[in-house]
C-alpha positions as CSV (number, residue, x, y, z in Angstrom):
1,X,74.8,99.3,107.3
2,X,74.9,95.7,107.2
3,X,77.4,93.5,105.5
4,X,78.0,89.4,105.8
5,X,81.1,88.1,106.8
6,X,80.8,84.2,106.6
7,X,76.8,84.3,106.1
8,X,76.8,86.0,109.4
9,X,75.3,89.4,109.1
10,X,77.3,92.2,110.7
11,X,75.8,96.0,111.5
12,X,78.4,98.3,110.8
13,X,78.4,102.0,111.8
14,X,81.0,104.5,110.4
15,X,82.0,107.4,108.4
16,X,83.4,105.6,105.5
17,X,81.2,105.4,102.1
18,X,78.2,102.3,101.7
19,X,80.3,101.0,98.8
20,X,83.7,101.2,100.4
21,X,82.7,99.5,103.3
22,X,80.8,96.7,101.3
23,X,84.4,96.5,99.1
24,X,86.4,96.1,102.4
25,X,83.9,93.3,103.8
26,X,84.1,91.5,100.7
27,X,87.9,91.4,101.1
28,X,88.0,90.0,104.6
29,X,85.0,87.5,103.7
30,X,87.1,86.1,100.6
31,X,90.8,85.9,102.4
32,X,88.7,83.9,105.9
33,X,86.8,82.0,102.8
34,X,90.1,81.1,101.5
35,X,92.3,80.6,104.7
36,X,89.3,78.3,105.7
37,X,90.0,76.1,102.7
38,X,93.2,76.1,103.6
39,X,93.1,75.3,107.1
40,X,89.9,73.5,107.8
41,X,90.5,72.5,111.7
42,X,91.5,76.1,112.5
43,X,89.8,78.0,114.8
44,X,87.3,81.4,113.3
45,X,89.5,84.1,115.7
46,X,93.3,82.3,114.3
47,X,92.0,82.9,110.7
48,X,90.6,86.3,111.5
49,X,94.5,87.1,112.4
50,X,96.0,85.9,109.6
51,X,93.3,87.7,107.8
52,X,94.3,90.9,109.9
53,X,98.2,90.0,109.7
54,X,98.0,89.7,106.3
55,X,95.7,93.1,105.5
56,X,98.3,94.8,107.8
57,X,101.2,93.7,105.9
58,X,99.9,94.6,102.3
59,X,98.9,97.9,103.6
60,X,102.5,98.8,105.3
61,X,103.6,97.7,101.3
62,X,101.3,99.9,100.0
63,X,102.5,102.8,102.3
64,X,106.1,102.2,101.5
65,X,105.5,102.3,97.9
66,X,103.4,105.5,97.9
67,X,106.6,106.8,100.3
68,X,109.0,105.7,97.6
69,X,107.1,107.0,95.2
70,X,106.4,110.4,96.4
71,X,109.8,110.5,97.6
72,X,111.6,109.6,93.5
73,X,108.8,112.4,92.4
74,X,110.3,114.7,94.8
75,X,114.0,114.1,94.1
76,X,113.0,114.3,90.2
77,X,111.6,117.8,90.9
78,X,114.5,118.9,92.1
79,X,116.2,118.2,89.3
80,X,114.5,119.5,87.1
81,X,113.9,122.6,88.8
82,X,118.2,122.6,88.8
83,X,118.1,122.0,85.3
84,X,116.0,124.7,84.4
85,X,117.1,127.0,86.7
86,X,120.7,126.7,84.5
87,X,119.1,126.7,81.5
88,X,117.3,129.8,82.1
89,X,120.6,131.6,83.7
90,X,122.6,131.3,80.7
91,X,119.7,131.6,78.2
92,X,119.5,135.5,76.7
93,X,116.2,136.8,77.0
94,X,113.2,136.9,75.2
95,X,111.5,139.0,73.3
């Protein structure tokens, strides 16, 4: 598959989905676009850093709040499990 980064055409092989791929490519095209903006005299491979520094660090954000995340959902579980576990102990039975 081919994508452009910068009007320069790039031939990408892998395993992840056409339209992913062309979504991920268009990220990294707009932050160099923008960091180029921003820093006019800078060199192509410093912006591709930044652009990788600062991909790297949103991710690891990401990760930590799915962690946190599945971590409250497990703790709430628990609770509730507690709750109804005492609930159903001193509940009489049904019909």
């Amino acid at each position: 598959m081919v994508v452009e980064i910068l009007g320069r055409p790039l031939q990408i092989k892998g395993s992840i989905p056409p339209e992913r791929l062309q979504l991920v490519a268009r990220m990294v095209d707009e932050d160099l676009r923008e960091l180029q903006l921003a820093f006019p005299a800078s060199p192509l491979a410093d912006l591709a850093i930044l652009v990788a520094l600062n991909l790297a660090c949103e991710f690891l954000e990401s990760k930590e709040g799915y962690q946190q995340l599945q971590s409250d959902i497990e703790k709430r579980s628990r609770q509730l499990i507690k709750k109804l576990e005492a609930h159903g102990s001193s509940s009489p039975p049904g019909p």
